[in-house]
N, CA and C atoms as an extended XYZ file, in Angstrom:
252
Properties=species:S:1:pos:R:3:atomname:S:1:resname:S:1:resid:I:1 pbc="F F F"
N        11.215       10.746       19.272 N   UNK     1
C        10.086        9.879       19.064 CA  UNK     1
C        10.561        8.433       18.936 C   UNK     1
N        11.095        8.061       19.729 N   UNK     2
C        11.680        6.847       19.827 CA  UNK     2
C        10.721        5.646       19.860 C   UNK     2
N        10.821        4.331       18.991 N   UNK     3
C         9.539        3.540       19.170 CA  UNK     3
C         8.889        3.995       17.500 C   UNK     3
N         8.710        5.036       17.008 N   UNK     4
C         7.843        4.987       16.208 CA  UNK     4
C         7.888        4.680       14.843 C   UNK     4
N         7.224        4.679       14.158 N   UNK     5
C         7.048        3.897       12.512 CA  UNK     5
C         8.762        2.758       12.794 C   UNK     5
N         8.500        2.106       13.701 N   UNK     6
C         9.926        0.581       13.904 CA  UNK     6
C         9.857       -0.020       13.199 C   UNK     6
N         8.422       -0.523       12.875 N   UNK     7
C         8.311       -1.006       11.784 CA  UNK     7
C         8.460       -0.682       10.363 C   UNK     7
N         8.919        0.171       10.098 N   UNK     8
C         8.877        0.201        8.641 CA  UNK     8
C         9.266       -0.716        7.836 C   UNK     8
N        10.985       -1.683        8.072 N   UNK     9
C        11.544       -2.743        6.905 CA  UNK     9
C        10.759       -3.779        7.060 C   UNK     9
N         9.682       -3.696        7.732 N   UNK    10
C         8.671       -5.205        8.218 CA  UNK    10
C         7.648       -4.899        6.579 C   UNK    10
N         7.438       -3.717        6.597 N   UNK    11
C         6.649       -3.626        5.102 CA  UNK    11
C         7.187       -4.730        3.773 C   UNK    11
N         5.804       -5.388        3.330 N   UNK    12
C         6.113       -6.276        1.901 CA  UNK    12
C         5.293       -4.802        1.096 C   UNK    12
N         5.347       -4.783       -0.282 N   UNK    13
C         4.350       -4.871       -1.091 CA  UNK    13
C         3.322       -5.538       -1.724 C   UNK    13
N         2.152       -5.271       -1.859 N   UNK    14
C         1.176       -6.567       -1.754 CA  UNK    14
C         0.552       -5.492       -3.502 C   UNK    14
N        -0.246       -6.442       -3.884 N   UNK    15
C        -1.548       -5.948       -4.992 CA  UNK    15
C        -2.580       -6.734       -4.175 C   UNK    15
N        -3.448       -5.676       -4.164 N   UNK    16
C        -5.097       -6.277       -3.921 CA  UNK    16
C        -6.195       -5.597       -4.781 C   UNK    16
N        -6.825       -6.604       -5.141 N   UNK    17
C        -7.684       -6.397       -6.204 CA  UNK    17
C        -8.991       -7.633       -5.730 C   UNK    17
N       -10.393       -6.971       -5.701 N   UNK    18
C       -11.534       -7.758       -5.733 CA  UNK    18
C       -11.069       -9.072       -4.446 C   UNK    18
N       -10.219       -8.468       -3.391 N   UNK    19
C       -10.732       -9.271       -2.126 CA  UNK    19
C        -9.593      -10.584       -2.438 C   UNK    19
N        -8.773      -10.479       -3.411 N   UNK    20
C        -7.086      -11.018       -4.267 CA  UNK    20
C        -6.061      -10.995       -3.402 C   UNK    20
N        -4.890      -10.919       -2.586 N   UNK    21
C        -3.706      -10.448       -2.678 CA  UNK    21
C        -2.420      -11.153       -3.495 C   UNK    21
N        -1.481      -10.266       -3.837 N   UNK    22
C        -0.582      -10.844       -4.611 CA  UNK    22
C         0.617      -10.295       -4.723 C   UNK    22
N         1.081      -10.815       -4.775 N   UNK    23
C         2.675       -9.911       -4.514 CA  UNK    23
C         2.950       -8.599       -5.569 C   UNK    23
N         3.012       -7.587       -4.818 N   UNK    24
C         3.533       -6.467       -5.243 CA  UNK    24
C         4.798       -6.090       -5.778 C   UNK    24
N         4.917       -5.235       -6.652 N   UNK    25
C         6.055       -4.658       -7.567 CA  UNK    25
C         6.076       -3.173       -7.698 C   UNK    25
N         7.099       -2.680       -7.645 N   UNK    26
C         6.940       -1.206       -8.239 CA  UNK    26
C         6.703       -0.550       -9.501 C   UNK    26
N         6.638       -1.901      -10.730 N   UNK    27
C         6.675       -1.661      -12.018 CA  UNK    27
C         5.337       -1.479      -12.628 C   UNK    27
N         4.733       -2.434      -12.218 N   UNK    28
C         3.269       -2.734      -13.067 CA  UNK    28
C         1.721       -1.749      -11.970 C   UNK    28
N         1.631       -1.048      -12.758 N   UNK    29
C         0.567       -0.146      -12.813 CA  UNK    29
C        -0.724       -0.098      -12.095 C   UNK    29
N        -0.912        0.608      -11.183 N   UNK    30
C        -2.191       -0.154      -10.804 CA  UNK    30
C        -3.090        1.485      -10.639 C   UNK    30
N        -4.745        1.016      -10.061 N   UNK    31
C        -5.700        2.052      -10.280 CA  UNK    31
C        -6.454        2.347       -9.610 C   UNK    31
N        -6.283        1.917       -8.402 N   UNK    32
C        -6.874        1.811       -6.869 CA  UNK    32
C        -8.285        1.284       -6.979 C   UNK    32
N        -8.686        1.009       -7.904 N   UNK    33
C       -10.210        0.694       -8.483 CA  UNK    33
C       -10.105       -0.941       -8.250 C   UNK    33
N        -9.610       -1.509       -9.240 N   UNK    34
C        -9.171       -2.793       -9.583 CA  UNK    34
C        -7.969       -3.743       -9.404 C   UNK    34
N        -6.993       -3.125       -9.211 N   UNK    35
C        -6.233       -2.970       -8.299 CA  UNK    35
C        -5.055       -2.091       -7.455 C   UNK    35
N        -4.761       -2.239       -5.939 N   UNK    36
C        -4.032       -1.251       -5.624 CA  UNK    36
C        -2.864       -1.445       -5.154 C   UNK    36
N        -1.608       -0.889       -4.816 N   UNK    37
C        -0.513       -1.222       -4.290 CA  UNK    37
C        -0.461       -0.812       -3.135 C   UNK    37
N        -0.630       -1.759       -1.998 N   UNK    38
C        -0.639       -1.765       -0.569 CA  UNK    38
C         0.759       -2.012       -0.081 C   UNK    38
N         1.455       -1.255        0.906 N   UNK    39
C         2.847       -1.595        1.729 CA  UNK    39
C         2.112       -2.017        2.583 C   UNK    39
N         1.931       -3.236        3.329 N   UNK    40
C         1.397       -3.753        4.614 CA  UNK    40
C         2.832       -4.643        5.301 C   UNK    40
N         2.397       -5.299        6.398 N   UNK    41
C         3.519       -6.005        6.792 CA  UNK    41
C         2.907       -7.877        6.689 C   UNK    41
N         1.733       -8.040        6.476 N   UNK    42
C         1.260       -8.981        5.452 CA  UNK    42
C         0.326       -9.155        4.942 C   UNK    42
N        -0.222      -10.246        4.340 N   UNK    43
C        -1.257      -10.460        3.074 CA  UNK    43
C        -2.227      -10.301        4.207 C   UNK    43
N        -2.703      -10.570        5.542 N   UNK    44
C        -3.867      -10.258        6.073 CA  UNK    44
C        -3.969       -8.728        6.048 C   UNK    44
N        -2.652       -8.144        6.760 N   UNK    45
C        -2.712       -6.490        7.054 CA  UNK    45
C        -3.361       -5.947        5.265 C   UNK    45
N        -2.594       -6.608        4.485 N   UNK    46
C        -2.673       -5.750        2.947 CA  UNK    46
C        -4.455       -5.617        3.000 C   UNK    46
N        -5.030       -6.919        3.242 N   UNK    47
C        -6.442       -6.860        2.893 CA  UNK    47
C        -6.847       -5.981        3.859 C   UNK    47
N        -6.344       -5.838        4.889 N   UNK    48
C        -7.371       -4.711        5.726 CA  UNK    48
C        -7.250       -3.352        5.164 C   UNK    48
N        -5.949       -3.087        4.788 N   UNK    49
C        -5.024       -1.757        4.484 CA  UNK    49
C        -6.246       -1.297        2.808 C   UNK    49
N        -6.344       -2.168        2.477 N   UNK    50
C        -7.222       -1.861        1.510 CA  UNK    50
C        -8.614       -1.648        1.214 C   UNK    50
N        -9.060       -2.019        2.881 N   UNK    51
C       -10.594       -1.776        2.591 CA  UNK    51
C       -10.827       -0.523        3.631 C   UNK    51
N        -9.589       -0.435        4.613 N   UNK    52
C        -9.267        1.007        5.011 CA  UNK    52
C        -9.384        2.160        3.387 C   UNK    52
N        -8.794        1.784        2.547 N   UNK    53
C        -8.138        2.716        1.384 CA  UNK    53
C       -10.070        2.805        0.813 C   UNK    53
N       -11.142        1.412        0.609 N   UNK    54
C       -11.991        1.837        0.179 CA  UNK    54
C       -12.950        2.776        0.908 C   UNK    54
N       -12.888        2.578        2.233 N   UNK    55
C       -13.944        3.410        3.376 CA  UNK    55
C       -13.161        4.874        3.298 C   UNK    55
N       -12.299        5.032        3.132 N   UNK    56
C       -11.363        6.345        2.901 CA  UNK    56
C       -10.919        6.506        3.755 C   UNK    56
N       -10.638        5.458        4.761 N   UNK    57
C        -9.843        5.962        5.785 CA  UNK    57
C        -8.076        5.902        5.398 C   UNK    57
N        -7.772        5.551        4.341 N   UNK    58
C        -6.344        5.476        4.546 CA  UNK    58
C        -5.989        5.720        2.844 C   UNK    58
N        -5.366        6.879        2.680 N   UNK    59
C        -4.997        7.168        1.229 CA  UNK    59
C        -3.957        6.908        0.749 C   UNK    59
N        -3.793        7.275       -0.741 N   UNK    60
C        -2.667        7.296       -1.386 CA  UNK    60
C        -1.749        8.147       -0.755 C   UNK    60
N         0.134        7.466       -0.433 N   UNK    61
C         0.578        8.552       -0.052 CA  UNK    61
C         2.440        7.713       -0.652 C   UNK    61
N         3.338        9.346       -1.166 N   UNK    62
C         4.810        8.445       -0.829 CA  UNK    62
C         5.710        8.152       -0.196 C   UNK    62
N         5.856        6.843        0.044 N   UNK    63
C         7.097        5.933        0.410 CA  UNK    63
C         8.441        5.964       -0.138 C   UNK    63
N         9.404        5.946        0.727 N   UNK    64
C        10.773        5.581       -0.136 CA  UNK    64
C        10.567        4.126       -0.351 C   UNK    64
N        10.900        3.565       -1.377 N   UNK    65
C        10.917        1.881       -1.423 CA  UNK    65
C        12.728        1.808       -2.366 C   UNK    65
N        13.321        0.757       -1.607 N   UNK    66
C        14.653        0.930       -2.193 CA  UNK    66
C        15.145        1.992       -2.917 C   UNK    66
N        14.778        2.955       -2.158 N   UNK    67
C        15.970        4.301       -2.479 CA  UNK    67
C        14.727        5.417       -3.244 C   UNK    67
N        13.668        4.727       -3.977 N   UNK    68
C        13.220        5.607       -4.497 CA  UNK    68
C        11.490        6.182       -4.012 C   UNK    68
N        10.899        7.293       -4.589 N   UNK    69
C        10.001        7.636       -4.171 CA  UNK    69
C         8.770        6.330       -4.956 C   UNK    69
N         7.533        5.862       -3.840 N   UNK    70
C         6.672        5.313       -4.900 CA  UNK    70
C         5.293        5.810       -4.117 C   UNK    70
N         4.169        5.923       -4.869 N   UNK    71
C         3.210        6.184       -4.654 CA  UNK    71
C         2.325        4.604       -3.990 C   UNK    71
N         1.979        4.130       -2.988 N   UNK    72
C         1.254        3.445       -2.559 CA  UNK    72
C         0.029        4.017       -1.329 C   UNK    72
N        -0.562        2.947       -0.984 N   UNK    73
C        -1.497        2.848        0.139 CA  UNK    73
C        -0.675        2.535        1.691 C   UNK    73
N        -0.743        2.824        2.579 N   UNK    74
C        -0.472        1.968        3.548 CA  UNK    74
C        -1.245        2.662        4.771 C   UNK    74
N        -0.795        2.356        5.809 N   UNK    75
C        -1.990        2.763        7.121 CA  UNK    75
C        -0.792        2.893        8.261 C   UNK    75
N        -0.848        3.494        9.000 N   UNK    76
C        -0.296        3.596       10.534 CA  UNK    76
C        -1.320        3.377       11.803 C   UNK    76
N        -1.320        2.414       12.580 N   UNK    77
C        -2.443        3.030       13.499 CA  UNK    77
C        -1.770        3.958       14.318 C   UNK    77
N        -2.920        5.239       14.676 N   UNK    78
C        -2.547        5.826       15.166 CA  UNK    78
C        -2.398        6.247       16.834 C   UNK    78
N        -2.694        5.360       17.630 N   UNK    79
C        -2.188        4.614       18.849 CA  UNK    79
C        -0.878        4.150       18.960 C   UNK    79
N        -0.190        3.637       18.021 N   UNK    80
C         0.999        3.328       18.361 CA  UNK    80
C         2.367        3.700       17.530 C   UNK    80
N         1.761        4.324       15.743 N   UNK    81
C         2.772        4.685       14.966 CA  UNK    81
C         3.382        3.267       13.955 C   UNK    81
N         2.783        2.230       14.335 N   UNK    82
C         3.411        1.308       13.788 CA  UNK    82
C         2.144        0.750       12.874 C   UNK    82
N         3.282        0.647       11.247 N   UNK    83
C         2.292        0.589       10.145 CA  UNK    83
C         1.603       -1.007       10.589 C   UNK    83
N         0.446       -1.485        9.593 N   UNK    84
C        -0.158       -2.535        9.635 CA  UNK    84
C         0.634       -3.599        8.637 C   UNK    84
């Protein structure tokens, strides 16, 4: 499957909250309500990645992020394999 998820080290972590983005962390807590932890590849993708996450098209799922497992949001389209 050559070509696919290429993008992955292009991923930031973002927080979006109430239409917000802000730089993401793996530490501080979030509630998908108010706010959520989006892997996008930027602050535009994060805001889409998140209103994907409210229509339900795109769920909670885990990522390795520097070595370890974390629970975030993110999206792939699925036309090409490469995250947003």
């Amino acid at each position: 499957m050559t070509g696919m998820v290429e993008n992955y080290g292009d991923l930031k972590l973002y927080f979006v909250g109430s239409g917000e983005v802000s730089e993401g962390n793996t530490i501080d807590d979030w509630d998908g309500f108010s706010k959520t932890l989006v892997a996008a590849t930027s602050r535009r993708n994060a805001l889409l990645v998140a209103k994907l996450y409210d229509q339900n098209k795109a769920l909670p799922g885990t990522l390795e992020w520097e070595g370890q497992p974390i629970t975030m949001v993110s999206f792939k389209d699925p036309s090409t394999g490469r995250y947003l």
